[in-house]
N, C-alpha and C positions, 0 to 999 in steps of 0.2 A: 242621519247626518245630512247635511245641507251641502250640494255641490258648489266648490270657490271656482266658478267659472274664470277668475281673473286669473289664477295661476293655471289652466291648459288647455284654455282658448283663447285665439287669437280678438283681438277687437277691429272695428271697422277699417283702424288706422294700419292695419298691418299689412306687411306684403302679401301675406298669404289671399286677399281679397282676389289680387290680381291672379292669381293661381284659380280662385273660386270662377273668375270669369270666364279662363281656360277650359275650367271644366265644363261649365255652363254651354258653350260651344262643341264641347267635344261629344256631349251627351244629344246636341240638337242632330249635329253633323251626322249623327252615327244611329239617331232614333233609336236611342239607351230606353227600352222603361222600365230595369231592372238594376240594380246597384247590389254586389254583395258586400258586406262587409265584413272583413276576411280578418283572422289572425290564426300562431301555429299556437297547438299546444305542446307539452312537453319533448311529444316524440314527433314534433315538428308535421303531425297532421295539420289537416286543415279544418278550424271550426267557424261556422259563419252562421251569418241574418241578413235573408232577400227583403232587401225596400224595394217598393215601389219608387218610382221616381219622384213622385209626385212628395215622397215623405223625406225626400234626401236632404233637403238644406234644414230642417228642422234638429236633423240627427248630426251635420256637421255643425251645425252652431251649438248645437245641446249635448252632444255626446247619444250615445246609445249604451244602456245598459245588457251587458249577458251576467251568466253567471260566473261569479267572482272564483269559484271552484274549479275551474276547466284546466286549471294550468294544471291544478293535482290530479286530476285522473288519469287513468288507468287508459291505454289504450282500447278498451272496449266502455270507458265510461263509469268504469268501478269507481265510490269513492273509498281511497286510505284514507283513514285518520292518522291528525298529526300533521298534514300540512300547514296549516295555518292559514289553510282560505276554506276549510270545510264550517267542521263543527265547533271550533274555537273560536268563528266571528257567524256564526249563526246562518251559516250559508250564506253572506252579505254574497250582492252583486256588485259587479264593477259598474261603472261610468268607461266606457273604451272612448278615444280620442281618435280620429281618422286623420290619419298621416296622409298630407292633400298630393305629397310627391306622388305616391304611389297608384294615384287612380290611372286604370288601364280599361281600355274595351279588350272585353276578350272573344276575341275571333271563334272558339268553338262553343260558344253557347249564344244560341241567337238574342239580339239587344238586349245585353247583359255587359256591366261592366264590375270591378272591384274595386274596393280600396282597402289596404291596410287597415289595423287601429290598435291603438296598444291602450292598456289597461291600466284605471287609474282607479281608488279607490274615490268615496264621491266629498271627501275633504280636500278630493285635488293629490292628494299624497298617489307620487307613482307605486303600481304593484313591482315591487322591483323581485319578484319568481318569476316575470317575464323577461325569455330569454333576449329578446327583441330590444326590449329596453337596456336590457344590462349590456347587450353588443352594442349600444348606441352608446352607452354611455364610456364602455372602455375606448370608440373607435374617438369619441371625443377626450380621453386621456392621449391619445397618440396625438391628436390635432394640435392639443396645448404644447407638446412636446415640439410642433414644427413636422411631422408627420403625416402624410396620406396613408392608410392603408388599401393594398391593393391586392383584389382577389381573387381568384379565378377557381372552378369548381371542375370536378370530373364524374361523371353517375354510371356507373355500372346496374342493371337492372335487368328483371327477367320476362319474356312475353308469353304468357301462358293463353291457352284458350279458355273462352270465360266460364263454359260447360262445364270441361271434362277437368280442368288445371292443368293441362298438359303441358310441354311445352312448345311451343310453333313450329321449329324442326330438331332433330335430331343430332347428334357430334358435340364435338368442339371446334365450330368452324371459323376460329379468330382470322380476323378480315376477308373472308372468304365473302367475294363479290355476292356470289346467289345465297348469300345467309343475309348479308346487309340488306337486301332487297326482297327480303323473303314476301313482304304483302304492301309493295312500293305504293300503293293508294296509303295505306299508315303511313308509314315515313317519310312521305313527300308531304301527304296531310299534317303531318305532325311536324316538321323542321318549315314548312310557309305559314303556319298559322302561330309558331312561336314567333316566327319574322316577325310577322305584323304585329302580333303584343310586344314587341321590346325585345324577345328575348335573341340574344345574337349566339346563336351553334356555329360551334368551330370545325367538330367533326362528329361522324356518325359512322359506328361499324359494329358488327356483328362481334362477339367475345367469345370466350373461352369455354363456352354451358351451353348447353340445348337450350334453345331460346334465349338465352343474353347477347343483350346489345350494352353499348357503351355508348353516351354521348356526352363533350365535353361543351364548355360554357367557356364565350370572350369572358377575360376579366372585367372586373367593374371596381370603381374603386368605394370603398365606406359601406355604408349599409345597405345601398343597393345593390352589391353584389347578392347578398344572400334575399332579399326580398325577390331579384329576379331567379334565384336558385329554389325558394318556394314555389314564387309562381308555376316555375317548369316541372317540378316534382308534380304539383297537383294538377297542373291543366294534363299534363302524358298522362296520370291515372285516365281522365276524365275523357279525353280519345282514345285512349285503348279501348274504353267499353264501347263509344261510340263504335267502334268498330270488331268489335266482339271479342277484346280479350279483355287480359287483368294485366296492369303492369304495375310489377311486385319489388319495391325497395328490402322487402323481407333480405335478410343478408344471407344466408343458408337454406333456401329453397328445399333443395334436395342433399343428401349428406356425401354422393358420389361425385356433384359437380362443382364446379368453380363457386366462389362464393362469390358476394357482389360488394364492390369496396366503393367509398367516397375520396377520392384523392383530392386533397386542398392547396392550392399554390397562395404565396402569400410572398409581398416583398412592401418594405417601406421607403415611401417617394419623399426626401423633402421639400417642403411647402416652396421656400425661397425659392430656389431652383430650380426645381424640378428634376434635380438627380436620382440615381436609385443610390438609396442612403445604405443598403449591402453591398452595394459594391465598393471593393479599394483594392485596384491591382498587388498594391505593394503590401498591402495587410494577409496576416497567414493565413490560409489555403484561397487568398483573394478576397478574403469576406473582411470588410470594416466590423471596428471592435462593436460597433451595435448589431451586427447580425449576430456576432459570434454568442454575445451573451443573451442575446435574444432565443437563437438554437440551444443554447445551455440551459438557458429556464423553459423551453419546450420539453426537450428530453429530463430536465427535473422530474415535472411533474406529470411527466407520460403514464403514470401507474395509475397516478390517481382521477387525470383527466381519464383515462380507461371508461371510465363512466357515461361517460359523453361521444367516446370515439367508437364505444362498443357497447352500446348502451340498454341492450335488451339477453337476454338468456339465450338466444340463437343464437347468437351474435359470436359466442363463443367455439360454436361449433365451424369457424373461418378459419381458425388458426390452427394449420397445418403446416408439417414440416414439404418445402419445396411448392409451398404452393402460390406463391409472392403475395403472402399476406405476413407482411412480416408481424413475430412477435416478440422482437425486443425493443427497449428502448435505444437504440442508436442511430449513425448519422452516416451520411456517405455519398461520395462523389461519383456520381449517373450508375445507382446499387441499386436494384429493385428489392433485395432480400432484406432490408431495414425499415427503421422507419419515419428516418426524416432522409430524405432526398434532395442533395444540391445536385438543380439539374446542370446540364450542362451546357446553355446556353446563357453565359455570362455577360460582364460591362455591363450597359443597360438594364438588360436582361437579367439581371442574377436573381436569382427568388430560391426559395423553398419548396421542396414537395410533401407535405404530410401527408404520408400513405397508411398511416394506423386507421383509419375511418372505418369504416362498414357502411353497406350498404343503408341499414337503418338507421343511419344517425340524422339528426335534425341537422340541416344547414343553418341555422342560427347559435345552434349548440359550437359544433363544430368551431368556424369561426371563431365563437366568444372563446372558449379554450384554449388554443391555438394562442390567442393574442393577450389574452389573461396571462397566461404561463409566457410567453414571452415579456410582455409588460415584466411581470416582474422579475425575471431571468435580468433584463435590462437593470432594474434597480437593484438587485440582490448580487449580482455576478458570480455568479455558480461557475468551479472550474469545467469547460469543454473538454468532453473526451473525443479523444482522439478516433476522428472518423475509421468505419470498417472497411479494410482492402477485403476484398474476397469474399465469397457466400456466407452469409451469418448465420444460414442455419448449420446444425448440428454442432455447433458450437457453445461450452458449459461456462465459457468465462463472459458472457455478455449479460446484463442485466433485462432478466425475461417479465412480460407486462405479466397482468394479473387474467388467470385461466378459467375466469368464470368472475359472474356478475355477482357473489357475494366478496369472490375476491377487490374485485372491484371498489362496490364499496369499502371494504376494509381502509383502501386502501386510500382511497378518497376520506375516510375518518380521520388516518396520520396525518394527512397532510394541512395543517394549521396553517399557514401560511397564502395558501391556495384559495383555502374558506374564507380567509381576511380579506382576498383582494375581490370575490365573487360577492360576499356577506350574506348576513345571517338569513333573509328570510326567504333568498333562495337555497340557499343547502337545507337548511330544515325541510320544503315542500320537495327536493329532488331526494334526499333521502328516503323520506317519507314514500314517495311512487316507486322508486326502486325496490324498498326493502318487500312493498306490498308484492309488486312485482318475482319477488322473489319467492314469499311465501304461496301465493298465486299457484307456481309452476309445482311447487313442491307436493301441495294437494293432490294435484294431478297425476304424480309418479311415485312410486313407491322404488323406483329407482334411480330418482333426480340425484346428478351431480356425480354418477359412477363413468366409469367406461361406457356399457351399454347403453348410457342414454345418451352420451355425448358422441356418440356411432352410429347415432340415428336423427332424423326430422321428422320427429311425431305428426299425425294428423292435428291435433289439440295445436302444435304450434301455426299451422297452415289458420285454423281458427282464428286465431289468437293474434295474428300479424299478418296476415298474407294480404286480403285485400286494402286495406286501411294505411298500412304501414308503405 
């Protein structure tokens, strides 16, 4: 096939030159002579190609090819069949396009900068299995609506030492001053050098696990939230080793301690005026009728987004009773035990907290989920149930998510609706990785999927996820 440069690259006449200039300056200023260029794949890793500098304006006017299969692998690189970027188009590569917003120097790799690029096949046709792309394109369904979306991320994560796996100290010493500062050259390293790439930390504290920290992210509105939620994921791997650990978005490290969740806040701005379009004092429980069915088509399709919110076979091993990871589908006003949270700083302020996440979930996943199932929550108007007073655990009348990642997919297969709004050629390639996924772990155990495997965190999964993820 012959790449139609006309449809996803700019031409000389375009704004984007003036950006090109920016960069040009920024790469002098900064004596850049490295450029990576960076996208996630499924499980929201990071896969990339170091240019020299000398080859960069070739690659933004040309695109740069990878291989067209990345989205469908396996976290260690396995390929499934049956996604439909393998063996059914011949191993084709892409043409990736560099999204020119995104170019950043990054402060913990010496003259070295990134940029995004998202995946096109080389007739110009977007790969639309790319999560990236599909969160661009729903956050441009909410635009046409009159819409901002606005988002704000939360990471729980673990510090291991890079030897032994250990973890850095010992307890469960949530905010405890001398756990947050357990090796203050990291975390001062780590929150000054995200400063200077963009990324804006709101807070930083020690959590609930031997070795877990938590750090939360300013929101951002549109697709730079989650690009700058990439960046942070990977540059923290990337200083942890620097400085001699592993830091681990794995969700279930150990099966004795806390797990590590993604909490996602989200509220919609609109355009005209900049109001928050959730909020309406006089509307019932305070929420305008679009948040309401926005939150109704969230918790719709909470079963089946389960896939994306819990998206690996650890993953499963988080959901425990009293351990505020919640696992049912429901909703509630400042509840940790659920799993969508209206916090409680309302007016302006009113937003969502989706706390279903895991540690391992892709932040572009996330996101698109989240906003998919509200998109059409908003067009479908599913009745709201009535938010949960009081602890949701131990209770048999609430609607419990799916307990495991074949449940998971199950349940992502009923849901038709869900698939229409995501479409077809990315569910065929996430099924496709999941179910490998699944079959995967099964080889490995002769006890997958009972009590005693779900009472434990194999070494094979420490393999399998722990540094990468």
């Amino acid at each position: 096939m012959t790449l139609n440069k006309e449809k996803i690259f700019m031409t000389p006449t375009t704004p984007g030159m003036t950006m090109i200039s920016k960069i040009k300056q920024t790469i002098e200023e900064n004596d850049i002579h490295f450029i990576r260029f960076e996208q996630a794949d499924l499980y929201g890793v990071s896969r990339s190609k170091t240019v020299p500098v000398g080859s960069f304006m070739d690659y933004i006017e040309n695109g740069l090819n990878f291989y067209g299969g990345l989205l469908g692998l396996d976290i260690q690189s396995m390929v499934p069949e049956g996604t439909g970027y393998a063996e059914e188009v011949a191993f084709a590569d892409h043409c990736t396009v560099p999204d020119l917003s995104t170019f950043t120097v990054l402060p913990w790799v010496p003259n070295t900068a990134n940029i995004t690029v998202d995946p096109y096949w080389y007739d110009g046709t977007p790969a639309l299995a790319s999560p990236r792309l599909l969160l661009k394109k729903i956050i441009d369904a909410f635009d046409k609506m009159g819409y901002i979306c606005r988002l704000g991320y939360e990471f729980e994560f673990y510090v291991l030492d890079r030897e032994t796996r250990k973890p850095v100290y010992s307890g469960q010493p949530i905010f405890v001053t001398l756990k947050n500062n357990f090796d203050i050259d990291f975390t001062y390293d780590l929150m000054r050098k995200m400063e200077q790439a963009g990324v804006q930390i709101i807070t930083q504290n020690s959590e609930h696990g031997p070795g877990q920290q938590e750090i939360n992210l300013y929101y951002k509105d549109g697709i730079g939230a989650a690009d700058t939620a990439f960046l942070y994921k990977m540059g923290t791997k990337e200083m942890a080793l620097q400085h001699g650990y592993i830091a681990t978005w794995m969700t279930k490290p150990f099966i004795d301690s806390s797990a590590s969740g993604s909490h996602f806040h989200i509220s919609l701005i609109d355009k005209e005026t900049g109001k928050n379009a959730f909020n309406d004092p006089d509307g019932k429980y305070g929420l305008s009728e679009l948040a309401r069915n926005f939150l109704a088509g969230v918790l719709e399709h909470a079963a089946a987004n389960t896939l994306f919110t819990a998206p690996t076979i650890n993953c499963y091993k988080r959901y425990r009773v009293n351990s505020f990871a919640p696992h049912t589908a429901t909703w509630g006003m400042e509840n940790r035990t659920v799993g969508i949270r209206l916090k409680g700083t309302r007016g302006e302020s009113t937003h969502f907290e989706n706390r279903l996440a895991c540690g391992g979930t892709n932040p572009y996943l996330l996101a698109l989920s989240t906003l998919t199932a509200g998109l059409e929550g908003i067009r479908s108007q599913p009745e709201l149930p009535a938010p949960v007073e009081g602890v949701a655990y131990g209770r048999d009348d609430l609607p419990f998510l799916p307990a495991s990642l074949e449940d998971a997919i199950f349940e992502f297969e009923k849901d038709t609706a869900l698939q229409k709004m995501y479409g077809p050629e990315f569910v065929k390639l996430v099924l496709a990785v999941k179910k490998f996924e699944v079959e995967t772990a099964k080889k490995q155990f002769e006890d997958y999927g009972t009590p005693d495997f779900n009472n434990r965190v194999d070494p094979w999964e420490w393999d399998y996820y722990m540094e990468l993820i």
